[in-house]
C-alpha positions in Angstrom: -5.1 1.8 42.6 -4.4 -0.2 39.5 -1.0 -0.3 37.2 -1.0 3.0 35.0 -2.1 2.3 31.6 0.1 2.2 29.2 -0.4 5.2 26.5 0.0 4.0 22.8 0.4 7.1 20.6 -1.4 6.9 16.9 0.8 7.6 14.3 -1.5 7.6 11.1 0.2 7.1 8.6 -2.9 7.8 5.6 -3.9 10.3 3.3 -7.5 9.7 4.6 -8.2 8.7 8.6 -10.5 10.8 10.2 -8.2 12.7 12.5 -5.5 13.6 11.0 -5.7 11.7 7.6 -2.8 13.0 5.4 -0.7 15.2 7.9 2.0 12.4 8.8 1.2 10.7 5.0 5.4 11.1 4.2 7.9 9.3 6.3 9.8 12.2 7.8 6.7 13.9 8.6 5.3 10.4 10.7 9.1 9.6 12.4 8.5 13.2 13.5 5.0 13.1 14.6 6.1 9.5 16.1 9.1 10.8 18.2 6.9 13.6 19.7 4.6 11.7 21.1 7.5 9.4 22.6 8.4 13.2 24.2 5.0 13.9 25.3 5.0 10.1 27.3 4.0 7.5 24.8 5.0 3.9 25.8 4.1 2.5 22.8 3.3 4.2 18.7 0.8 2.2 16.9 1.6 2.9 13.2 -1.3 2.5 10.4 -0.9 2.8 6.8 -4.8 1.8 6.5 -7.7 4.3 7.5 -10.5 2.5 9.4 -12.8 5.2 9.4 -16.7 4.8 8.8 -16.7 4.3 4.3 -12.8 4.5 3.9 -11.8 2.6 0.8 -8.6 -0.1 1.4 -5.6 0.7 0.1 -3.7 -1.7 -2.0 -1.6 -4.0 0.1 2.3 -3.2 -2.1 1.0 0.7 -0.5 0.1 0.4 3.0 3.7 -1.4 2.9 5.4 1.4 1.7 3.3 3.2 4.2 4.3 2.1 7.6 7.8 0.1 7.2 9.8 2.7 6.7 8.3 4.3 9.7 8.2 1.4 11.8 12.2 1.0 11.2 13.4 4.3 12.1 10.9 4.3 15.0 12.1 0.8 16.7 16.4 2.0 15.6 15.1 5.4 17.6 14.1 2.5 20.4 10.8 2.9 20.2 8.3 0.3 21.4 6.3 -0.1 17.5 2.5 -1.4 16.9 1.5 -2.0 13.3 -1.9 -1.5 13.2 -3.3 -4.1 10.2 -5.8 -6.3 9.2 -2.8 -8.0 6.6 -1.1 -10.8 7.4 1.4 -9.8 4.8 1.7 -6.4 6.2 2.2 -7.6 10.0 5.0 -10.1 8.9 6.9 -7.0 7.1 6.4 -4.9 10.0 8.0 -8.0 12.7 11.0 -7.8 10.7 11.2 -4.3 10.6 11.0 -4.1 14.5 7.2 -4.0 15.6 6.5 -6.1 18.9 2.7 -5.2 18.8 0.4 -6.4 15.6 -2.6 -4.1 16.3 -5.5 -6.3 14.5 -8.9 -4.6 14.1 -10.3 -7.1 12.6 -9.1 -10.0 15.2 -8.6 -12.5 12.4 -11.3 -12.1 10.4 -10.2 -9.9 7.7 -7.1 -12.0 7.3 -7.0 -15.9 9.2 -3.3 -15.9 8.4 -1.8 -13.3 10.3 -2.8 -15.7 13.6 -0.1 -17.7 11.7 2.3 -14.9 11.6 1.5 -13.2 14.9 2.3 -16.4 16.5 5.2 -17.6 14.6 7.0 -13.9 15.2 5.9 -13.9 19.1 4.5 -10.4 18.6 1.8 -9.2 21.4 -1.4 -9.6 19.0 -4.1 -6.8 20.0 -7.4 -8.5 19.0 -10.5 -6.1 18.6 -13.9 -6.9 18.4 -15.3 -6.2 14.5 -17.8 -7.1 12.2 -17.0 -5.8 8.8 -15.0 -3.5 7.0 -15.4 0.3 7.2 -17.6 0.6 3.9 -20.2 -1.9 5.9 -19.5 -2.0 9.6 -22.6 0.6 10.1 -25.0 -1.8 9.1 -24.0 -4.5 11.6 -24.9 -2.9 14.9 -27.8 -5.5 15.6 -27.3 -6.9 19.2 -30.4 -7.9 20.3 -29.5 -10.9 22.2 -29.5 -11.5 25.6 -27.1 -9.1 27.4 -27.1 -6.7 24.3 -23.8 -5.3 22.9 -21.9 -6.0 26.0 -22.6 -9.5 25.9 -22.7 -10.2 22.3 -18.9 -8.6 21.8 -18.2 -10.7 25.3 -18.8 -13.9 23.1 -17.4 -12.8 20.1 -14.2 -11.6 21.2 -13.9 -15.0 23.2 -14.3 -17.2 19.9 -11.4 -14.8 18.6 -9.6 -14.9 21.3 -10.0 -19.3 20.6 -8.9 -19.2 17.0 -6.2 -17.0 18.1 -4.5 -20.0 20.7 -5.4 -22.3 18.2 -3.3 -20.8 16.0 -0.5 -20.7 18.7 -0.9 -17.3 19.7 0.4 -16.6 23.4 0.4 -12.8 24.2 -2.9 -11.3 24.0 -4.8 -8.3 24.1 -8.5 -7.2 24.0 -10.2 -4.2 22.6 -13.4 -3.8 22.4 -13.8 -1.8 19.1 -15.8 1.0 20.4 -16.9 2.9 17.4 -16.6 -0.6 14.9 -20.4 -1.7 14.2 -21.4 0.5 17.5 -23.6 2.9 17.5 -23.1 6.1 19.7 -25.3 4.5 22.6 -23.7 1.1 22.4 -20.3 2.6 22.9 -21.3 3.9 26.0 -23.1 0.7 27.0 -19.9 -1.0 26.2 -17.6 1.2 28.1 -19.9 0.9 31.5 -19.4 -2.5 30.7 -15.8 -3.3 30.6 -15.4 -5.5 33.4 -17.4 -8.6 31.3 -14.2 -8.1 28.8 -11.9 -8.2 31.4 -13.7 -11.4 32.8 -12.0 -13.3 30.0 -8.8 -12.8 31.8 -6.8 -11.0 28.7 -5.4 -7.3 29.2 -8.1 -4.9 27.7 -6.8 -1.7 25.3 -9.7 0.9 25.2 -9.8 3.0 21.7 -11.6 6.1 22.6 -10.0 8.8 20.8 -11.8 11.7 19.2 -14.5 9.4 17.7 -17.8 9.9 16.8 -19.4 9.3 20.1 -17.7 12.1 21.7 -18.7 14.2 18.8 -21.9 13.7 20.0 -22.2 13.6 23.5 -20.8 17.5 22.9 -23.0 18.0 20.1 -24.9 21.5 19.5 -28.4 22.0 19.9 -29.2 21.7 16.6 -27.8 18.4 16.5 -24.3 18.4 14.8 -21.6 16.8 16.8 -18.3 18.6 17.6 -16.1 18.7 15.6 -13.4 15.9 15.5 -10.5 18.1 16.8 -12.8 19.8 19.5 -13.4 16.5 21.3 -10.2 15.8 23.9 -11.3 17.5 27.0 -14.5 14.7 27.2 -11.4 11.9 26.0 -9.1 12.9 28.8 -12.7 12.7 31.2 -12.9 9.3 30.1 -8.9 8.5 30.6 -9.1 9.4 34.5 -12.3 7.5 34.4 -10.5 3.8 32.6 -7.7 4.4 34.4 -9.7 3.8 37.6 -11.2 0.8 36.0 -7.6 -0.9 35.0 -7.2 -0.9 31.9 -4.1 -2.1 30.3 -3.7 0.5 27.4 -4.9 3.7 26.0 -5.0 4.1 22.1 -5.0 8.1 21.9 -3.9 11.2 19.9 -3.0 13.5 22.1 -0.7 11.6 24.3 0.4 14.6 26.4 -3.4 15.2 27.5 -3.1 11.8 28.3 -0.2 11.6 29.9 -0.8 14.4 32.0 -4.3 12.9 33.4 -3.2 9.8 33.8 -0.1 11.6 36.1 -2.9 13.3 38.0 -5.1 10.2 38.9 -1.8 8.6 39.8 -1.1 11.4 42.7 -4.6 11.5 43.4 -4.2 7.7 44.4 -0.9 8.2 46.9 
């Protein structure tokens, strides 16, 4: 049986992400939400001041800042292991000096070349996703028609990242494979049945599965409309048991005790 993933816990720090967008917007209310996940069995909290969500609009960089340090400093003087989850260079240097160890980069570079630069000169972890765009365009670049389809294409593009990112000097490395990020519902699952070609590039893989969209609407009604977003973690913590039977390093979830709690169950299941 492979290592139990590790569970990072999403502290969203936003008036305007798609789960939760504006319940942990003020500090106390996110160091709160952030050290009860810690109790429910996070390993790590992944801190965003940014929503990602299909059509969010960016915030100004001066206010995801005042968004997430804070946070990230009580969190890591509390002794907790801190992500920042950030496209900005700027933002990820802040957050290394604050305490993060993670820099959780949807973009993998490509939003912002410099923070290879700073994830490398700070000798944070850097979590490189797959992406194509930003959230107000990502839905128009699900075109994969080469060879292999999606799994292949994001294969190849996560590997040229995955280059620039070395070049750059960076030496701890993750993967994710951005389901949800220029995907459509079908090419999630494609992607998720094909995780061992991500793996082949010899990098730890983080899966983001969370409540999204293609949950929605594998549970949808019959009339078409997808369940609703908070109506959606009994198919996530299916699909825990079923990555952490495929190795995955990491889970990027919501409900960490759901997590937690499957991931305890496949682990005695394996004894």
């Amino acid at each position: 049986m492979p290592q139990r993933p590790l569970v990072m816990g999403i502290v969203n720090v936003t008036p305007d992400s798609f789960s939760d967008g504006g319940r942990f917007l003020a500090t106390d209310d996110a160091v709160a939400h952030g050290m009860e996940l810690l109790a429910d069995g996070a390993d790590i909290l992944d801190i965003g001041g940014e929503s990602t969500r299909p059509g969010a609009t960016r915030p100004l960089v001066e206010e995801e800042l005042a968004r997430v340090v804070p946070v990230i400093a009580e969190l890591s003087a509390a002794g907790a292991v801190v992500s920042v989850d950030t496209m900005r260079a700027e933002v990820a240097e802040a957050a290394a000096a604050a305490g993060a160890t993670i820099v959780n980069d949807v973009s993998g570079g490509l939003a912002d070349p410099r923070i290879l630069s700073v994830a490398a000169d700070t000798g944070v972890t850097y979590l490189c996703m797959h992406w194509r765009g930003h959230s107000d365009v990502m839905q128009t670049l699900t075109s994969y028609d080469g060879p292999g389809g999606v799994v292949a294409a994001v294969r190849a593009e996560l590997e040229q990242r995955v280059d620039a990112a070395r070049a750059a000097g960076v030496e701890k490395l993750v993967l994710d494979p951005g389901l949800g990020f220029a995907k459509t519902a079908d090419q999630n699952w494609e992607l998720l049945r094909g995780l061992d070609a991500i793996a082949d590039l010899g990098l730890p893989v983080l899966v983001g599965a969370s409540r999204k969209a293609f949950l929605g609407r594998l549970l949808g009604g019959r009339g078409g409309e997808p369940r609703p977003v908070g109506e959606r973690e009994h198919a996530h913590t299916a699909l825990v048991s079923l990555l952490a039977a495929r190795g995955v390093w990491g889970l990027r979830v919501h409900d960490v005790r759901a997590t937690s709690d499957a991931l305890a169950v496949v682990g005695r299941m394996a004894e």
